[in-house]
Structures are given as C-alpha cells and as structure tokens.
C-alpha positions as CSV (number, residue, x, y, z in Angstrom):
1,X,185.9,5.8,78.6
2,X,185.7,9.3,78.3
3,X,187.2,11.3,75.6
4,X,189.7,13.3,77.9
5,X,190.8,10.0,79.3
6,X,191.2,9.1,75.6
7,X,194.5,11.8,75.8
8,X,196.3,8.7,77.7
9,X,195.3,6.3,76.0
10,X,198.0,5.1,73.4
11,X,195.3,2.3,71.6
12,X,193.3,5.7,70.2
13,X,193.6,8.2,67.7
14,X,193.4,10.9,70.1
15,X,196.2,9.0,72.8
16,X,198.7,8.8,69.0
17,X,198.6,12.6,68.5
18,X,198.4,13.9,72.8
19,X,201.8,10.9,73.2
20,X,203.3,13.0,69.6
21,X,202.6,16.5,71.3
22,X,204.2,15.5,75.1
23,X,207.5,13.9,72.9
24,X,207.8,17.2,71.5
25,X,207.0,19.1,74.1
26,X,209.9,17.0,75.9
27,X,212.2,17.8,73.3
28,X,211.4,21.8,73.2
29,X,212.2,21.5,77.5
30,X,215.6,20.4,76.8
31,X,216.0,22.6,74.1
32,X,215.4,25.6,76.4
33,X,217.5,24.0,79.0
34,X,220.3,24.3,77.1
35,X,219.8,27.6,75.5
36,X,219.2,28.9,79.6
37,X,223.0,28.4,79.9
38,X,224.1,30.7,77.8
39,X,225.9,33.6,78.9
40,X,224.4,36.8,76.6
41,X,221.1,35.7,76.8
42,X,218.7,38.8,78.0
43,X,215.7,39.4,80.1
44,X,213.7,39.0,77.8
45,X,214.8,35.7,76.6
46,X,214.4,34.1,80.0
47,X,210.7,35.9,80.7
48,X,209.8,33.7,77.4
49,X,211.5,30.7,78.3
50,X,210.1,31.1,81.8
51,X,206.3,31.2,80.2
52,X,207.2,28.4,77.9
53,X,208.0,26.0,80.4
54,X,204.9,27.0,82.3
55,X,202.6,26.0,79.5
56,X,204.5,22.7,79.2
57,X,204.7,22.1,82.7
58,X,200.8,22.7,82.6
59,X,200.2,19.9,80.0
60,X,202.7,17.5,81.6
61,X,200.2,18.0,85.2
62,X,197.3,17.3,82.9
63,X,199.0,14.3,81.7
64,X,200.1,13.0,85.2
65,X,196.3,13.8,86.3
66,X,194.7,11.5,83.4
67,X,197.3,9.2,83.9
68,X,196.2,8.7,87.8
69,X,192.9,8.9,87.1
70,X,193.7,6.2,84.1
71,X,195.0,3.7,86.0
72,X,193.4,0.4,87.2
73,X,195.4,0.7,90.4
74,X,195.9,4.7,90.9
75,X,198.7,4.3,94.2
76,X,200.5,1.5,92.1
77,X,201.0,3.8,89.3
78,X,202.0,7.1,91.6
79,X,204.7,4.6,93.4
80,X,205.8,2.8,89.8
81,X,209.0,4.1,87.6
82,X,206.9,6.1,84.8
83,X,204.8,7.5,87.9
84,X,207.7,8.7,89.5
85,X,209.4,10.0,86.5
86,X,206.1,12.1,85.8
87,X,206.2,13.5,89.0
88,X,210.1,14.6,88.5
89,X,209.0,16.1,85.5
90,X,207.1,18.4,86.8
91,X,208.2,18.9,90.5
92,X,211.1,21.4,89.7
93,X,208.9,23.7,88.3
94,X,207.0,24.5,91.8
95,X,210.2,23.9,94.2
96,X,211.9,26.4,92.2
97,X,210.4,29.1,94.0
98,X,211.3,31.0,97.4
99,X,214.3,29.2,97.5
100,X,218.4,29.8,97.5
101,X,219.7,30.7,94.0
102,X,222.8,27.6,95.2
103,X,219.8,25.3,95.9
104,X,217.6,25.9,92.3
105,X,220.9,24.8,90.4
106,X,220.7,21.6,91.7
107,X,216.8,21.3,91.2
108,X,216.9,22.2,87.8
109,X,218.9,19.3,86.9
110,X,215.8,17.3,87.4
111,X,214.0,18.7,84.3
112,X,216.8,16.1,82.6
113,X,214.7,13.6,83.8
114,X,212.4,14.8,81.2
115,X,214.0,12.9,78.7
116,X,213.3,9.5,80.6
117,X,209.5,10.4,79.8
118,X,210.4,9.9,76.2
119,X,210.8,5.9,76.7
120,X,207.5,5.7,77.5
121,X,206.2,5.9,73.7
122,X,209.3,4.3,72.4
123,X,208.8,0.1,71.6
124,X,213.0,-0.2,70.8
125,X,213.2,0.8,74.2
126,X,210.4,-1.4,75.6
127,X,211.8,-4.1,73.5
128,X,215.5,-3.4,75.0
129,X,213.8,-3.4,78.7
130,X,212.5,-6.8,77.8
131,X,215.7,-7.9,76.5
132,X,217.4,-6.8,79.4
133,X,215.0,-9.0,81.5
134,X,215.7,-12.3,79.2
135,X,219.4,-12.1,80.5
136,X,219.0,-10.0,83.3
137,X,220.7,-13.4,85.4
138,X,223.6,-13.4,82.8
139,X,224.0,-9.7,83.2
140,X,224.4,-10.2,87.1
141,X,226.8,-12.8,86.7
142,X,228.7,-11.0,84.3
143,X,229.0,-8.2,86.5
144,X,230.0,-9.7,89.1
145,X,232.5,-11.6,86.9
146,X,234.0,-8.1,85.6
147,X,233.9,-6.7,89.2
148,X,236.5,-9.5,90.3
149,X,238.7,-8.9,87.6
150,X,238.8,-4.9,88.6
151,X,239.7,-6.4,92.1
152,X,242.6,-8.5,90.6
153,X,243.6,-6.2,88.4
154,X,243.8,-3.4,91.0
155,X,246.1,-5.8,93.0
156,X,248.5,-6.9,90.5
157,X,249.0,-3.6,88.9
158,X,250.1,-2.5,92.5
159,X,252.5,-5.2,93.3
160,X,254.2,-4.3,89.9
161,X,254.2,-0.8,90.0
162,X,254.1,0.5,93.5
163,X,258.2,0.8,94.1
164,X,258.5,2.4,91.4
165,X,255.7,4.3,90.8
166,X,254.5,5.2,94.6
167,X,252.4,8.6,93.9
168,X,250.8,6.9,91.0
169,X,249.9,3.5,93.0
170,X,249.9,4.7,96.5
171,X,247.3,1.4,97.1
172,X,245.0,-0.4,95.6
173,X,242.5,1.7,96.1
174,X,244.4,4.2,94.0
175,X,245.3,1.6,91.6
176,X,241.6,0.8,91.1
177,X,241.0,4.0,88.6
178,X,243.9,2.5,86.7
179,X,242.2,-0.7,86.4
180,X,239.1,0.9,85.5
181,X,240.7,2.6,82.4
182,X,242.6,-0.1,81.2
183,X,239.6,-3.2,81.7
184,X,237.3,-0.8,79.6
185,X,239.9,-0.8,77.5
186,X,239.9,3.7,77.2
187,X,243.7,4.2,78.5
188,X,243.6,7.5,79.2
189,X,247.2,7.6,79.3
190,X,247.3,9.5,83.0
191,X,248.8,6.6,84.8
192,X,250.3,3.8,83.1
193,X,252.9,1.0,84.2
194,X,257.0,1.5,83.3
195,X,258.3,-2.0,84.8
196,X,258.8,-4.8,82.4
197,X,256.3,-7.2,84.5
198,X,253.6,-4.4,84.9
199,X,253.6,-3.8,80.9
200,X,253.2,-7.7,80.7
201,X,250.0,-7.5,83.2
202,X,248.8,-4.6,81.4
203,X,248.7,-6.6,77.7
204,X,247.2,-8.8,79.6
205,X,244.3,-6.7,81.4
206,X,244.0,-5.2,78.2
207,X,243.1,-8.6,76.2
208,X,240.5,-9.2,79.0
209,X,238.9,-6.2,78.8
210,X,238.4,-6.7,74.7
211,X,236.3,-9.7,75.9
212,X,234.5,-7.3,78.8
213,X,232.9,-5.0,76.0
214,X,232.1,-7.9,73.5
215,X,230.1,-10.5,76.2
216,X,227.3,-8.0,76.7
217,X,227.4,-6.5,73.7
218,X,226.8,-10.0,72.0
219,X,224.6,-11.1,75.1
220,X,221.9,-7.6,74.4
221,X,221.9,-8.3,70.4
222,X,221.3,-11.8,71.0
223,X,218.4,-11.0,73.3
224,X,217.0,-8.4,71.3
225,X,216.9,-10.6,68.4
226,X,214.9,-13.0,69.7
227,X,212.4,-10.4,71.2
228,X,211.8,-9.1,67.9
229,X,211.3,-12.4,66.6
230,X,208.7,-13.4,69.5
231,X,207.0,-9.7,68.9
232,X,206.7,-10.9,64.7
233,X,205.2,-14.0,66.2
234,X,202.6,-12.1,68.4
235,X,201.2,-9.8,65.6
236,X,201.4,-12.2,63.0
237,X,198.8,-14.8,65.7
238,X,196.5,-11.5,66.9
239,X,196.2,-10.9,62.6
240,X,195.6,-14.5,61.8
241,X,193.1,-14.6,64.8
C-alpha cells in the first residue's frame, strides 16, 4: 500500500491523524455555516469564509479520491451510503456557481450533510447501526404497530369531537396532527378535546403513547447492550489468539 493511500486507511498511524484532521475540518464547515447567517457580517468575513471552505472542500476531494481509489470494488463504494455522503459533501461547493441566488439557498443546505461524514470514524454509532440491524424486524413491526394506533386514534378523536369542535376536527385527516401530539405524548396544547368522552379517549391515547416511547427505547438499549458485550467478546478472542 502506498503511503498516500495510508491517509484512508483507519488501521494506520497516518489513517488515525488524516480521519482526526477531516472530523475537525467537518466541525470548522458547520461552524462557518452558521456564522454565514448572521446579519452584520462584512465582506471581508465572507471572502475568508469563502477561502476556508475552499481549502476544506479541497481535502474532502482528496479524501473522496483515496477513498475510490482505496476501495476493493471502486463503483460499489461511489453507489454505497458513505460514497454518496462524500460526494454531497463536496458537490455544493462547485454547483454553487453561475446559478440563481433562490436556487444556492437550497444547495447550501447540503453542506449539513457534512455532519453525516462524522459517523464514519465514530464506533457508538457503528455499534448503534448494528444494533438497529439486531431488531431492525421488531422495529418494523413496531412501527407499524404505532402507525395503527395513529389511524385509530385519529378516528376516535373525531367521532368525539367533531360536533363540537368542527374547525378543529374538520376530518380525520385533520384530526391526525392531533393524534400525532398526543401518541408522542408532547400536547402542544393547539387543539385538544372539550367533551366528557373525548377527554376519556384522550387519557387513554395518552397512557398508550407512554408505552410508544418506552418499547424502543428499551428495544435499542437492550440491543446495544448485547453488541457491546459481543464486541468485548471479539477483542478479548483476537488478544488471546
């Protein structure tokens, strides 16, 4: 391997201190993203924040280069999620350009796909993807499970209410947003029932929703758990052997 394809690798010295120097070179681009929205900033402020996303935009094509060339299977990795996500990263950059000012607004708000690069070098977050994996059949079922009671919950609250609240729950359709609120269990207090049977259905939407944000909750800390277990049981094996 040669040394510049060392930059990419994360097993090497050289691939600790080049993944160290992108992180914070990720962290600097949202930095000047949010600084670029303020109001009194001058010319001079946004010449330097133009140059300094220049130089990291070079050094994230480097990357995406060595990272190509790095690969086993070169097209795999250009059509996989951290190919793609490189690519975002720096595709703004050159689109920018020669285009409408109404147009580079909405452009921009790709560099925030930056931040996705940072998962990459993190293992809590490889270890939460493989968590999510583990349960990723309970998680469908779950959903699914949660997306019937927003149905039902939608419908009851609209039988209850709709006489005598008709602007609130014109349908049920309309009353879905309610059902959302109240199921996650925020209650933002915009729309909320008056009739004695929809304050009934509400307590009770309300005690299934408790159980909506505990399930997965105890489902992911369960998974990750064990993860973490079988990654102690990997390293402690590859040290024995």
């Amino acid at each position: 391997m040669s040394k510049i394809l060392r930059l990419v690798d994360e097993h090497t010295a050289e691939g600790k201190y080049f993944a160290i120097l992108i992180q914070v070179m990720i962290i600097v681009s949202m930095v000047m993203f949010t600084l670029e929205t303020l109001p009194e900033l001058t010319s001079i402020w946004h010449t330097a924040f133009f140059y300094s996303e220049a130089i990291i935009v070079g050094v994230f094509c480097v990357e995406y280069a060595l990272r190509i060339i790095h690969a086993d299977r070169p097209v795999s990795f250009i059509f996989s999620f951290y190919g793609i996500i490189d690519l975002l990263a720096i595709l703004p950059f050159f689109l920018i350009s020669g285009l409408d000012l109404r147009s580079v607004r909405i452009i921009r708000l790709l560099r925030l796909l930056r931040i996705l690069k940072l998962f990459r070098y993190s293992k809590a977050v490889k270890r939460l993807r493989n968590a999510f994996k583990g349960i990723r059949e309970e998680l469908i079922l779950f959903g699914f499970i949660v997306l019937t009671l927003l149905y039902l919950a939608s419908v009851g609250i609209y039988y209850f209410e709709n006489e005598a609240q008709p602007e609130a729950f014109k349908s049920i359709l309309h009353s879905m947003w309610w059902a959302v609120s109240t199921l996650t269990t925020v209650g933002y207090g915009d729309i909320y029932p008056v009739t004695a049977g929809g304050k009934f259905f509400t307590f009770i939407v309300l005690m299934l929703g408790l159980g909506i944000v505990a399930v997965p909750t105890g489902l992911v800390a369960s998974a990750l758990t064990e993860n973490r277990y079988d990654e102690k049981d990997t390293d402690n094996n590859n040290q024995n052997s």
